[in-house]
C-alpha positions as a Markdown table, in Angstrom:
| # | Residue | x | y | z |
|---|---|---|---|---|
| 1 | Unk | 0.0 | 0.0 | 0.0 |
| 2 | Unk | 1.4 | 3.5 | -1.1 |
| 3 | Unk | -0.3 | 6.4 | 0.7 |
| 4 | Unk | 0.3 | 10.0 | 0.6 |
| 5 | Unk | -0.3 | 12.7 | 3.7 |
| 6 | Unk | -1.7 | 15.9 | 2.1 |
| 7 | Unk | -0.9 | 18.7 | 4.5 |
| 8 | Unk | -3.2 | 22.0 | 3.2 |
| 9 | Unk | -2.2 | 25.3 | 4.8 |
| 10 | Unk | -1.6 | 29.0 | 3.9 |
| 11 | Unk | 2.6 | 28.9 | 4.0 |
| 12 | Unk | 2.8 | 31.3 | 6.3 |
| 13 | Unk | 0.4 | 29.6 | 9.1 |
| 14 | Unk | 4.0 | 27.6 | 11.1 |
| 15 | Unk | 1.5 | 27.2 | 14.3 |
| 16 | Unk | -1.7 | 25.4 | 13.0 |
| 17 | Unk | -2.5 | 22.1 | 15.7 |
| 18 | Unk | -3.9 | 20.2 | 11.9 |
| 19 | Unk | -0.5 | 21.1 | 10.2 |
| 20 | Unk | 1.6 | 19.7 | 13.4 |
| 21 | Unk | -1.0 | 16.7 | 14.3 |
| 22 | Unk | -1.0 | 16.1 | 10.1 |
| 23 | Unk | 2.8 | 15.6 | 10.1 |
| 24 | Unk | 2.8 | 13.6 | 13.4 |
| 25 | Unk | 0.3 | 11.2 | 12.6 |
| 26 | Unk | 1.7 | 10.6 | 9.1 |
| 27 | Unk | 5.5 | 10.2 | 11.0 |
| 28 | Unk | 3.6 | 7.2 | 12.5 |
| 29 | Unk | 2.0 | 5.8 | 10.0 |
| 30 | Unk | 5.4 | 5.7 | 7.8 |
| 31 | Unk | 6.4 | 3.2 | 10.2 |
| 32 | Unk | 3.9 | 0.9 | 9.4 |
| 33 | Unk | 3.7 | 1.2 | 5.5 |
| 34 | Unk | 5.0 | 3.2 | 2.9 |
| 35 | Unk | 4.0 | 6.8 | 3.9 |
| 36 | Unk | 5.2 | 10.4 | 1.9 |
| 37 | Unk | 3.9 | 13.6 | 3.0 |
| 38 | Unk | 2.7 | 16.6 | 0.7 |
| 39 | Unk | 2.9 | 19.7 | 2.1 |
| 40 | Unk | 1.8 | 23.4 | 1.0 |
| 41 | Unk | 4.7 | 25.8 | 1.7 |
| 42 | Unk | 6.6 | 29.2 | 1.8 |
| 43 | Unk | 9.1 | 26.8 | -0.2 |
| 44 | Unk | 10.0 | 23.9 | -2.3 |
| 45 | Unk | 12.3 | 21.2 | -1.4 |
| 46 | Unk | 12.4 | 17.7 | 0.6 |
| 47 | Unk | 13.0 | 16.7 | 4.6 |
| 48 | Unk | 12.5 | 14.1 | 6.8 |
| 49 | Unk | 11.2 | 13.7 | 9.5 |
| 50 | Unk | 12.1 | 10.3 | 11.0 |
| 51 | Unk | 11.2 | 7.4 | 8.6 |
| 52 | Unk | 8.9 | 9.9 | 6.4 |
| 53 | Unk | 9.4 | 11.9 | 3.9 |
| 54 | Unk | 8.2 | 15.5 | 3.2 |
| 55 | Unk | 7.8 | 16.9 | 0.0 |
| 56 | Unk | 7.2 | 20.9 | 0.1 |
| 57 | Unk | 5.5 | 22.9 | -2.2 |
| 58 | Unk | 5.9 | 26.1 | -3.1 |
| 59 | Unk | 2.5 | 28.3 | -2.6 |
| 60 | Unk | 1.5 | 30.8 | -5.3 |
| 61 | Unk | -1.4 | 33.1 | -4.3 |
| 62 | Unk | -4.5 | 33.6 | -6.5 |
| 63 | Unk | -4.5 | 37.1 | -6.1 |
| 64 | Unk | -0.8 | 37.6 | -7.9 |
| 65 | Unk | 1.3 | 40.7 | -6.8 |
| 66 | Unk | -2.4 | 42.2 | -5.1 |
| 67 | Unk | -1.7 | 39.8 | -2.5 |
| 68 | Unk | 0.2 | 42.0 | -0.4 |
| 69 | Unk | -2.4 | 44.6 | -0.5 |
| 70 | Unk | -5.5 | 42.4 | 0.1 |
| 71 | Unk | -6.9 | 41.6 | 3.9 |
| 72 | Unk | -4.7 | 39.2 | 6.0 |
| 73 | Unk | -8.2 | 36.9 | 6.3 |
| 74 | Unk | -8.9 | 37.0 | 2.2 |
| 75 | Unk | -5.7 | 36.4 | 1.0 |
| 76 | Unk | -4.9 | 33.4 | 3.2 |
| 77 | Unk | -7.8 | 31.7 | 1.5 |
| 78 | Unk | -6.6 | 31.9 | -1.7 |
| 79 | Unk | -3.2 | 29.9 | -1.8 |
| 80 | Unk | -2.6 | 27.3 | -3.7 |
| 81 | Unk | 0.0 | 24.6 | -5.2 |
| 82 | Unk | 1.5 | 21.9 | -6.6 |
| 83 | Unk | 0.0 | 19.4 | -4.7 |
| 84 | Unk | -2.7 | 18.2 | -7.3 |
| 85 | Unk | 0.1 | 17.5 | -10.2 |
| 86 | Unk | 2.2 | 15.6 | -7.7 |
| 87 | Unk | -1.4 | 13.2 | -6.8 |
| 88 | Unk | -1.4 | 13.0 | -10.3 |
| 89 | Unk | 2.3 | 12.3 | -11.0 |
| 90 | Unk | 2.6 | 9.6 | -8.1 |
| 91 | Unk | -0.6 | 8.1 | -7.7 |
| 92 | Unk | -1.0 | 6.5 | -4.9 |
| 93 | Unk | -3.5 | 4.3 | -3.1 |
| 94 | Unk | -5.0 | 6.6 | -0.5 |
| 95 | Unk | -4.4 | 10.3 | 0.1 |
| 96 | Unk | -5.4 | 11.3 | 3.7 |
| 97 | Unk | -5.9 | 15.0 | 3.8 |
| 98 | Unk | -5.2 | 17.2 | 6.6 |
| 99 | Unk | -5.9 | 20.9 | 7.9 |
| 100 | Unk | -8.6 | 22.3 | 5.6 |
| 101 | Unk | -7.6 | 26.0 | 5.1 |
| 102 | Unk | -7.4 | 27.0 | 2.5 |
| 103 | Unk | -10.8 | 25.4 | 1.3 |
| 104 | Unk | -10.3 | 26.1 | -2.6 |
| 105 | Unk | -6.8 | 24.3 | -2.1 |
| 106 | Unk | -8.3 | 21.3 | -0.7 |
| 107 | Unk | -11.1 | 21.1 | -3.1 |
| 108 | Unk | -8.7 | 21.5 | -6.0 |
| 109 | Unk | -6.7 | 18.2 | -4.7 |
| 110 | Unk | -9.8 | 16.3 | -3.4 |
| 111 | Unk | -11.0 | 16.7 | -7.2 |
| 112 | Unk | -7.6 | 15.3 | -8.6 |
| 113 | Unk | -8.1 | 12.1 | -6.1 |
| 114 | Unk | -11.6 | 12.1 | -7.7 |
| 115 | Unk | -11.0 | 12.3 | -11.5 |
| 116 | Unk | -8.3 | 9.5 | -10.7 |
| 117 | Unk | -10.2 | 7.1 | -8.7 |
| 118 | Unk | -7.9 | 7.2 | -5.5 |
| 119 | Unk | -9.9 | 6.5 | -2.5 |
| 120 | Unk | -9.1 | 9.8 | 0.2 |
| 121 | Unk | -9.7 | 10.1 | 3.6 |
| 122 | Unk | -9.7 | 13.7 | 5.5 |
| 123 | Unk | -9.0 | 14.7 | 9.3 |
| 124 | Unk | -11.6 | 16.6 | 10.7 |
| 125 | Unk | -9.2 | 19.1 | 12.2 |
| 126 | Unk | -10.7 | 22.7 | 11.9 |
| 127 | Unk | -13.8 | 21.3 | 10.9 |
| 128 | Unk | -15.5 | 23.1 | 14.0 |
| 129 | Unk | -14.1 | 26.3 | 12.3 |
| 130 | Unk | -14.6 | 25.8 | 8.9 |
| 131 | Unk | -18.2 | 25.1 | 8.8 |
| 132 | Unk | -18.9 | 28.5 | 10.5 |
| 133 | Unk | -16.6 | 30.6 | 9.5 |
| 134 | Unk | -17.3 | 34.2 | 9.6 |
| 135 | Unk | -18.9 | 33.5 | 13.0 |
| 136 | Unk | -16.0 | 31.5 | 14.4 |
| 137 | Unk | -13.6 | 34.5 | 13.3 |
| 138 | Unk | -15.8 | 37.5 | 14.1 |
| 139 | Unk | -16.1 | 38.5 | 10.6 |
| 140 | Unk | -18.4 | 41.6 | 8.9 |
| 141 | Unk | -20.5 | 41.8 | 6.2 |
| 142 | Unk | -19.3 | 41.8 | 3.2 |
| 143 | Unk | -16.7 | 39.1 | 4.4 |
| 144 | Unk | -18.7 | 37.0 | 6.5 |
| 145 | Unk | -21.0 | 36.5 | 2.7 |
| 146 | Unk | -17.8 | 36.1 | 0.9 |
| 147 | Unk | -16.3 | 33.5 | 3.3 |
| 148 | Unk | -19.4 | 31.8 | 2.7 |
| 149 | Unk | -18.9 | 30.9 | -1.1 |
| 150 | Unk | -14.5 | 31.1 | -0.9 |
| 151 | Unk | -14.3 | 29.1 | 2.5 |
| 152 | Unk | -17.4 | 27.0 | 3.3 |
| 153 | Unk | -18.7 | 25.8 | 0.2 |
| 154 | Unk | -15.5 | 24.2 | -1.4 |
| 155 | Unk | -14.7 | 22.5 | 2.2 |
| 156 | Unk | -17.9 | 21.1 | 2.5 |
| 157 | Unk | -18.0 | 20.0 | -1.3 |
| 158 | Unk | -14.3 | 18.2 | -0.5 |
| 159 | Unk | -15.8 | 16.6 | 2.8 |
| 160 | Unk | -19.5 | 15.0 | 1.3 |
| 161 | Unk | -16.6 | 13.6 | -0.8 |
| 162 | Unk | -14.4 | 11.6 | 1.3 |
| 163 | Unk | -14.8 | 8.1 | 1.4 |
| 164 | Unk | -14.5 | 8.6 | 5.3 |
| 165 | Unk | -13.9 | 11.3 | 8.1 |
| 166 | Unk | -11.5 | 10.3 | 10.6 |
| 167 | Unk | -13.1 | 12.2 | 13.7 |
| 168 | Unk | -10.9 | 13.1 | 16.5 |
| 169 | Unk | -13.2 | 12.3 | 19.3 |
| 170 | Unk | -17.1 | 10.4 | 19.5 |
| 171 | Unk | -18.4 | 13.9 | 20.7 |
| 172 | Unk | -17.7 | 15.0 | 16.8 |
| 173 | Unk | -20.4 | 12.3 | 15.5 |
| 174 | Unk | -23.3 | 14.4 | 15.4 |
| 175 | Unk | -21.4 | 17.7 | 13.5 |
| 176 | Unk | -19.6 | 15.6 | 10.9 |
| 177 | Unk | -23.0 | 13.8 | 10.3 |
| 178 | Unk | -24.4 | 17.3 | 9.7 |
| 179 | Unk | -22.3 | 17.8 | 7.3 |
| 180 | Unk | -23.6 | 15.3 | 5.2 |
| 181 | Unk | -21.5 | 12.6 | 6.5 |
| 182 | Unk | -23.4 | 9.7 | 7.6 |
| 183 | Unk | -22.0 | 7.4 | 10.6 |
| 184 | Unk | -21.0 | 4.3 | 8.4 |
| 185 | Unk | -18.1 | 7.0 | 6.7 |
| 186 | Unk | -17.0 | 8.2 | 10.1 |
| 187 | Unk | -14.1 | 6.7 | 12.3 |
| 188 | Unk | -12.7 | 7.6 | 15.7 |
| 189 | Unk | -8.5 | 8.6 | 14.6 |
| 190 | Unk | -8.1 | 10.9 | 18.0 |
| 191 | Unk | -4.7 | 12.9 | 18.0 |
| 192 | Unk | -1.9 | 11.4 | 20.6 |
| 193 | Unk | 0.3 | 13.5 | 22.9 |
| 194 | Unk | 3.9 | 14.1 | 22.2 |
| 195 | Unk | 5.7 | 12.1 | 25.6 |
| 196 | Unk | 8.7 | 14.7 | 25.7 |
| 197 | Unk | 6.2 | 17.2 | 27.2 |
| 198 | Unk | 6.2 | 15.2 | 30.6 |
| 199 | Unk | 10.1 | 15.1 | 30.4 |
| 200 | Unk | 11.6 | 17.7 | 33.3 |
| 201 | Unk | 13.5 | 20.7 | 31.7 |
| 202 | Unk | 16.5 | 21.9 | 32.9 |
| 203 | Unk | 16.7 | 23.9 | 36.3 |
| 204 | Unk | 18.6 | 27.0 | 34.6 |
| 205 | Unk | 16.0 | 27.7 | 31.6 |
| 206 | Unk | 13.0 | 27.8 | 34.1 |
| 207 | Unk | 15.8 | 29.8 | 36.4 |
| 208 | Unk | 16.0 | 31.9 | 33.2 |
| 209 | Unk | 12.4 | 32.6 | 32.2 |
| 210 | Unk | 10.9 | 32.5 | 35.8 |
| 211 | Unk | 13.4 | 35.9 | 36.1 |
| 212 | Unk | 12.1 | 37.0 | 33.1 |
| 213 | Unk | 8.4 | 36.7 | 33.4 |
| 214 | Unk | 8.5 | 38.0 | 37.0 |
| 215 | Unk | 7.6 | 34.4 | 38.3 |
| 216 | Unk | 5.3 | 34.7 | 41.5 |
| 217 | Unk | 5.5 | 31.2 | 44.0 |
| 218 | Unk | 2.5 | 32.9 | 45.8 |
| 219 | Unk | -0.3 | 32.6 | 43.4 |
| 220 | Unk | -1.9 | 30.2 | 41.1 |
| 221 | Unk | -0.1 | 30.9 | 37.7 |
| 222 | Unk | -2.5 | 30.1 | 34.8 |
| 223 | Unk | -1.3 | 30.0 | 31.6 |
| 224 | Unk | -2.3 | 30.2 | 28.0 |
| 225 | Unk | -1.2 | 28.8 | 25.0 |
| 226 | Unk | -2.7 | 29.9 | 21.0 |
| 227 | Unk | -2.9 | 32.0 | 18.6 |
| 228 | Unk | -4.4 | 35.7 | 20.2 |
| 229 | Unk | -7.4 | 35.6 | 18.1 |
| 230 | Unk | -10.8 | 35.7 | 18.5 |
| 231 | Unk | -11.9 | 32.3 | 17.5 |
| 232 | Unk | -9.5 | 31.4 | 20.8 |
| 233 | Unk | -11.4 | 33.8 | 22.7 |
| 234 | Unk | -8.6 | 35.2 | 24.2 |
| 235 | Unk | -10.7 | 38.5 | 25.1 |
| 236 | Unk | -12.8 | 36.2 | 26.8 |
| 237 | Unk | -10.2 | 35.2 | 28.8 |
| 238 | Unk | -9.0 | 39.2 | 29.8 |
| 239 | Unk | -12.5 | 39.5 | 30.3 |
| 240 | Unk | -12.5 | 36.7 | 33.1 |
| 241 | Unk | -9.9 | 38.4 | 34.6 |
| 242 | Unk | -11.3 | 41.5 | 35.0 |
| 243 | Unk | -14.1 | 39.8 | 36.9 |
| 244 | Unk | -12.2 | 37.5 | 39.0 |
| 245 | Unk | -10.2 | 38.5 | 42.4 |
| 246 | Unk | -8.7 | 35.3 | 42.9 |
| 247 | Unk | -4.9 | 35.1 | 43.7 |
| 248 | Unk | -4.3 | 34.4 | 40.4 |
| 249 | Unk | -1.5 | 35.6 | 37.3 |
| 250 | Unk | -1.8 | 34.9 | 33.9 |
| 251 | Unk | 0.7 | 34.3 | 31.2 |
| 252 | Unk | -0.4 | 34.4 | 27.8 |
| 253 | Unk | 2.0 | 32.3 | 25.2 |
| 254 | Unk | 1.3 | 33.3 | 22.0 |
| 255 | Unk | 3.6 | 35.7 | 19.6 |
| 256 | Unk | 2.0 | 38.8 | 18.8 |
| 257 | Unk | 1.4 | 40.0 | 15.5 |
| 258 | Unk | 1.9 | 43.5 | 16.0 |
| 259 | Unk | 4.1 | 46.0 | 19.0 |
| 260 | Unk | 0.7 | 47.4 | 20.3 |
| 261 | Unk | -1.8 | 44.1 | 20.2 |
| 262 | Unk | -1.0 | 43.3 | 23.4 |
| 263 | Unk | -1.9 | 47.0 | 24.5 |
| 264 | Unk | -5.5 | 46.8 | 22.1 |
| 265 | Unk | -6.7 | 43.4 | 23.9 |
| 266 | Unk | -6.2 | 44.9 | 27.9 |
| 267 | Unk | -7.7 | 48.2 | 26.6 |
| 268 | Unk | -11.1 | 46.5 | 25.0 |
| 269 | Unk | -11.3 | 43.9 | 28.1 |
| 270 | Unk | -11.5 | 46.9 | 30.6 |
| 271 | Unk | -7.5 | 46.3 | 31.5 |
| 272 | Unk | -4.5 | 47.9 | 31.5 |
| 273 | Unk | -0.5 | 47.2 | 30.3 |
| 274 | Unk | 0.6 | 48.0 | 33.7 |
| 275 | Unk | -1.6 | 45.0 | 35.6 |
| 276 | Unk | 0.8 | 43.0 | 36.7 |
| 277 | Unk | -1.5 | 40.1 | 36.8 |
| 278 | Unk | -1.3 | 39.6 | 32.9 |
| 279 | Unk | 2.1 | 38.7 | 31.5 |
| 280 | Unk | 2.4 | 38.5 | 27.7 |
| 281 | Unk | 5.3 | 36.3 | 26.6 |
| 282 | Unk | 5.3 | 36.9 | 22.7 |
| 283 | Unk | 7.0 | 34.2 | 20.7 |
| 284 | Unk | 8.9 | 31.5 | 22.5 |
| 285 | Unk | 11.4 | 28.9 | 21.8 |
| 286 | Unk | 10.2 | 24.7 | 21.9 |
| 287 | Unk | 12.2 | 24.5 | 25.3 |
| 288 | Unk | 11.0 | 27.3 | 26.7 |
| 289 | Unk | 7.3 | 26.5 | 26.1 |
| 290 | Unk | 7.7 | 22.9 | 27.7 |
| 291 | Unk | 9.4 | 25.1 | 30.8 |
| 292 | Unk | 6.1 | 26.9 | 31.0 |
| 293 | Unk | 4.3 | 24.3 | 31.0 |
| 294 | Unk | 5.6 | 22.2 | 33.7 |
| 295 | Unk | 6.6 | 25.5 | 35.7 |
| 296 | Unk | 2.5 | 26.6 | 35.8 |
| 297 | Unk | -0.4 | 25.4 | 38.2 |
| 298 | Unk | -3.7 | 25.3 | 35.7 |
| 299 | Unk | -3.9 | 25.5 | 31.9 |
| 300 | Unk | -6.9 | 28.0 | 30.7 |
| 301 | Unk | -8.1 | 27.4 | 26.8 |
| 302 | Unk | -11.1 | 29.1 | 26.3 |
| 303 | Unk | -12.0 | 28.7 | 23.0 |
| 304 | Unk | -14.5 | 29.3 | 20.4 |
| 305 | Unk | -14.5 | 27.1 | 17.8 |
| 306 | Unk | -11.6 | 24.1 | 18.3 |
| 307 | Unk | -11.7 | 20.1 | 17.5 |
| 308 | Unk | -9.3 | 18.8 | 19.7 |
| 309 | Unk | -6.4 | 21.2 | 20.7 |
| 310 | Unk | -3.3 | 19.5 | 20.6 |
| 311 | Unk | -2.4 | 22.2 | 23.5 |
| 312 | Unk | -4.5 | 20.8 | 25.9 |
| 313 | Unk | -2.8 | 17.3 | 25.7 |
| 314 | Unk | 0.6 | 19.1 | 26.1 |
| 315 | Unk | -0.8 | 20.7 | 29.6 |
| 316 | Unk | -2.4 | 17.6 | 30.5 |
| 317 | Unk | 0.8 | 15.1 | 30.4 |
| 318 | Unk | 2.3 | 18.6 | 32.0 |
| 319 | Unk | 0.5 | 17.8 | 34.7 |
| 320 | Unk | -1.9 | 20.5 | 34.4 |
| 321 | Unk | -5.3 | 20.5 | 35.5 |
| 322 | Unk | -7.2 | 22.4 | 32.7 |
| 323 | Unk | -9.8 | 24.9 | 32.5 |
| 324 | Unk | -11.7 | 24.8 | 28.9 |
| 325 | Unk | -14.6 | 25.8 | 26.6 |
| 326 | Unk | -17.6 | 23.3 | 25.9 |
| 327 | Unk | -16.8 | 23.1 | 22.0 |
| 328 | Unk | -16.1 | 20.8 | 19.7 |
| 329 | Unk | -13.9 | 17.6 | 21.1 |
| 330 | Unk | -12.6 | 19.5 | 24.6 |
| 331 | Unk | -15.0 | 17.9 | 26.5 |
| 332 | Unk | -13.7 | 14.4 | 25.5 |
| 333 | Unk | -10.0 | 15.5 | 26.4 |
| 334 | Unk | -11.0 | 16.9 | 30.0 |
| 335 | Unk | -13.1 | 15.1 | 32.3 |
| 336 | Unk | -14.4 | 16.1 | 35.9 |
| 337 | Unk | -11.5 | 14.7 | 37.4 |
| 338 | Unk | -8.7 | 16.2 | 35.2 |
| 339 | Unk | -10.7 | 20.0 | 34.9 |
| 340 | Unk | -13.2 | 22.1 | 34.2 |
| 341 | Unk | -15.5 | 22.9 | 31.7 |
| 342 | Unk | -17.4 | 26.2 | 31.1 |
| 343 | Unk | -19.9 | 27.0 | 28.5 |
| 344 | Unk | -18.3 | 28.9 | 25.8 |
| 345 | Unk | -18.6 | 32.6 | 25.3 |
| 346 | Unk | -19.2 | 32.9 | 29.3 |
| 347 | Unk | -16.7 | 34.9 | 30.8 |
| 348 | Unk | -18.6 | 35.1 | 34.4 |
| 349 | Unk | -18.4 | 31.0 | 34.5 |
| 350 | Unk | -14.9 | 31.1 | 33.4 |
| 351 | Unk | -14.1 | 33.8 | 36.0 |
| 352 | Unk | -16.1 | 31.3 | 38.5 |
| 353 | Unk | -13.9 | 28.3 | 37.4 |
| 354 | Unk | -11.0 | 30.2 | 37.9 |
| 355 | Unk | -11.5 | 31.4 | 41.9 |
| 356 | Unk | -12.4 | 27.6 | 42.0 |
| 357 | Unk | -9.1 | 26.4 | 41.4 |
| 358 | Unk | -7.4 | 29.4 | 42.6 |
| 359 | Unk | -9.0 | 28.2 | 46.4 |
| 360 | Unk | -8.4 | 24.6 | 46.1 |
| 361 | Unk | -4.6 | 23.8 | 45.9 |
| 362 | Unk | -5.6 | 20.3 | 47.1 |
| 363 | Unk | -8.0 | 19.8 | 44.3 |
| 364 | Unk | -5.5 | 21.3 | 41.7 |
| 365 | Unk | -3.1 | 18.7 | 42.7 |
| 366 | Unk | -5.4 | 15.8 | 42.3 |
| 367 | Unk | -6.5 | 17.3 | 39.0 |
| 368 | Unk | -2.4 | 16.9 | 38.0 |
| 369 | Unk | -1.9 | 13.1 | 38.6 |
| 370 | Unk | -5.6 | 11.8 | 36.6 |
| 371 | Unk | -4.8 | 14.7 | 34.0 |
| 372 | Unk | -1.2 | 13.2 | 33.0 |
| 373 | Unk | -2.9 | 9.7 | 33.5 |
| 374 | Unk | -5.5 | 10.6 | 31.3 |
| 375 | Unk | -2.9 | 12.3 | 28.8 |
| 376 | Unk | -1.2 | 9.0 | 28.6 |
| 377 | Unk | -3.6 | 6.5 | 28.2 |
| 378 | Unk | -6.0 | 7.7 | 25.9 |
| 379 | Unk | -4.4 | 9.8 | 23.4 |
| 380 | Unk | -1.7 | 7.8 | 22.0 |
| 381 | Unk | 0.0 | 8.6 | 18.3 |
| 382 | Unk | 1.3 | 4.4 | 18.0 |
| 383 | Unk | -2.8 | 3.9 | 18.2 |
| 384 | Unk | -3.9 | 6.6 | 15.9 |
| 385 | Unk | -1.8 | 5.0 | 13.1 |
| 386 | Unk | -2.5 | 1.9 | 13.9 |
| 387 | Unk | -6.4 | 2.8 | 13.3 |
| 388 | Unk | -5.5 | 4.5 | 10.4 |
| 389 | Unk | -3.7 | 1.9 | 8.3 |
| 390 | Unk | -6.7 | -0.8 | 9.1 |
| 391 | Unk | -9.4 | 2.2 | 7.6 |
| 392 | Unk | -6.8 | 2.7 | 4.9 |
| 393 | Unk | -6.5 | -1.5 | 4.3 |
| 394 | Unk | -10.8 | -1.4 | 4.8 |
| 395 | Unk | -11.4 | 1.1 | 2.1 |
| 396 | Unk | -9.1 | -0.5 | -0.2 |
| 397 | Unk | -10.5 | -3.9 | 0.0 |
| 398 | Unk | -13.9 | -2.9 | -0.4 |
| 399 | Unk | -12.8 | -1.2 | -3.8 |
């Protein structure tokens, strides 16, 4: 069996969970059959990555030279590549697709695996986001109309498509059937957890950033990991804090996109740059983000519109008990031992959940042990591929 991982993303997007989980899962799978990855990029050329091997693609944009001009949002939907020519070129058995932004780039290759006759599978990864679009991201008229016929009608047209949906958790059965998948084409292919998150860092870089960061032993340091966007509902988040007068610091791990955004979200949530409670850390370094995690007392994701954040498994074989939106697959990662959940878009209950932890250090620490426990046995990357290849073997028989 010959099968090729299709990894769709703008070239520019380095910190997308489907574009990390894509390559991760396929890294797996290589071990078990023969396994090449396709990925859209900001270049062309060929890597490995253990046993597999990536094949990069450089992106062209279908605006041309207005590219630069256009709107961030727009233009991002509107790269494209290689990628079909090379399904062509190749052929292989099964094409398993991944990350689904930019739509029209997935349709384009979905429709070469069609007009060949190669069986494809897709990841439901952003699916939460994709169907909804212009709500998930906040977006105005006209864009929220125009996302409509450039972002949700050629992703769902490549989805009906798919001879299955690998969903990342059970609780997705009831949006991917929505979609016009029906159960019989749907199979639980969760995302694992990446081990060297639970390995200890060394004393002098959590020396180093504790210094840094202003590191308080006093209070409950919550910490936050994403993209500052509002589909992450990172103003939710500022908003909680506002509300909440627990003992409690945040730091917020995500690089900023401009010198003064950090400045715009405190001033819309009410806040200010000099609350010492709020500590941005811009970009960071691998290392240093494995420090935070291990060196923090309770992970906070409040999202919007996510599938099954890859971040959350990182806290939780951290060792961090994990405070988290209702949507999408979250509530299959975090159970009532391991965290809390709060209806999205509710900053009051999230401000609750907070002071809840923030009291209850005993709690916290029970949350830690079934939350690594939890990390470990369930979400496994071996077991994802494993699942795969028989799906992959399945369709293929059938055919």
């Amino acid at each position: 069996m010959r099968a090729l991982s299709v990894i769709i993303t703008p070239p520019s997007y380095r910190a997308s969970g489907g574009v990390s989980a894509g390559l991760t899962l396929a890294e797996h799978i290589a071990k078990l059959i023969d396994m090449e990855a396709a990925i859209m990029s900001d270049h062309a050329g060929t890597s490995l990555r253990g046993e597999l091997t990536i094949r990069h693609f450089l992106c062209t944009n279908r605006l041309g030279v207005l590219e630069r001009f256009a709107p961030r949002q727009l233009a991002a939907t509107l790269w494209k590549s290689g990628i079909p020519k090379h399904i062509e070129s190749v052929r292989p058995d099964i094409v398993h697709f991944h990350n689904p932004f930019p739509p029209l780039a997935l349709l384009e290759a979905t429709r070469m695996c069609r007009r060949l006759g190669i069986p494809f599978v897709i990841s439901s990864h952003g699916f939460v986001e994709m169907s909804r679009y212009g709500a998930a991201y906040n977006l105005r008229q006209p864009a929220s109309t125009l996302a409509k016929f450039i972002v949700e009608a050629p992703f769902m047209r490549a989805v009906r498509n798919a001879d299955r949906v690998f969903i990342l958790s059970p609780l997705e059965r009831e949006t991917v059937s929505g979609l016009g998948i029906p159960p019989e084409r749907q199979n639980v292919v969760t995302n694992g957890v990446n081990a060297e998150f639970a390995t200890p860092v060394a004393t002098d870089l959590r020396d180093a950033l504790a210094q840094r960061l202003g590191w308080r032993a006093d209070v409950m340091n919550l910490l936050f990991v994403g993209n500052l966007t509002f589909n992450k509902g990172i103003d939710l988040l500022l908003g909680a804090m506002k509300r909440t007068n627990a003992s409690v610091r945040l730091i917020v791990a995500g690089a900023l996109r401009s010198p003064d955004q950090a400045n715009i979200l405190l001033r819309k949530a009410g806040l200010t740059r000099d609350d010492q409670r709020i500590i941005f850390t811009d970009h960071l370094r691998d290392d240093e983000l494995r420090a935070l995690y291990q060196m923090a007392d309770v992970f906070v994701f409040p999202s919007r519109a996510d599938t099954l954040p890859l971040v959350i498994l990182e806290a939780m074989i951290s060792g961090l008990p994990v405070i988290a939106s209702d949507v999408g697959g979250i509530p299959f990662q975090v159970t009532l031992d391991t965290g809390i959940i709060f209806p999205s878009e509710d900053a009051s209950a999230l401000a609750a959940a907070i002071g809840a932890l923030a009291d209850d250090p005993s709690r916290r620490r029970r949350m830690s042990a079934t939350a690594r426990a939890r990390a470990i046995s369930h979400f496994s990357w071996d077991q994802a591929a494993t699942e795969a290849v028989r799906v992959y073997t399945e369709i293929l028989n059938v055919r």
